[in-house]
N, C-alpha and C positions, 0 to 999 in steps of 0.2 A: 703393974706397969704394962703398957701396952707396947703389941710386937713391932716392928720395923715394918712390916707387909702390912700391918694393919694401918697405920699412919699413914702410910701411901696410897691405901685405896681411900681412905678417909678425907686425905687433904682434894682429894679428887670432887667432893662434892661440899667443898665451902667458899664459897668464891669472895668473902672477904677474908678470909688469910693467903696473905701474902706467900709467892712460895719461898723465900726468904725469913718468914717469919716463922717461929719456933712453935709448934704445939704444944701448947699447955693441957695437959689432963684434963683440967678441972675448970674450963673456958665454956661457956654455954655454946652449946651448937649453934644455938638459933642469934644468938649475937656476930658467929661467924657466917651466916647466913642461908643456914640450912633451914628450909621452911618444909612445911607437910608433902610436899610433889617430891623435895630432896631426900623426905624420910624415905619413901616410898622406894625410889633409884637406891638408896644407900642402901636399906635393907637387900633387896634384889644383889646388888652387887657382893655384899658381907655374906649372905646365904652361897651364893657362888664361886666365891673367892673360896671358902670354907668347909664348903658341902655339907652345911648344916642347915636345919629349920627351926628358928626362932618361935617358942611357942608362943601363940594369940595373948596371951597376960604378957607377955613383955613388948609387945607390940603397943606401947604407949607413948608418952613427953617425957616422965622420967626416964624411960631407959635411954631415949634420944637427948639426956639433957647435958653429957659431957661427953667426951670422949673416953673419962673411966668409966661412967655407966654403960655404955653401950659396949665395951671391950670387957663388962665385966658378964654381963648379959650372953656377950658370944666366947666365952672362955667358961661359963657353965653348961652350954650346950655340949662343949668340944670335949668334956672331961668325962 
């Protein structure tokens, strides 16, 4: 389950969900329409919110493909 801080910096870079609209887990990023430049910003942003560094093998589509892959990606750095 991902954190409350994590959700918020997250809804911050999909600009078709609604901010009314509920975050599902398991919603492809890229249907909410986070594209390769948004990877890019998001990493950046989740590295700093975090103070963590996502290593280059998770630096891919699958880790970017839901919001539990990618909260699951930055919750093995953090542990």
């Amino acid at each position: 389950m991902i954190d409350d801080r994590f959700a918020v910096l997250l809804r911050r870079h999909l600009p078709y969900l609604a901010p009314d609209e509920p975050l599902d887990e398991n919603t492809s990023l890229r249907d909410l329409g986070l594209d390769s430049m948004g990877m890019v910003e998001l990493l950046s942003a989740v590295e700093g919110e975090y103070g963590i560094q996502l290593r280059d093998d998770a630096l891919n589509t699958q880790t970017f493909a839901t919001p539990a892959t990618l909260w699951q990606a930055v919750s093995a750095v953090r542990t």
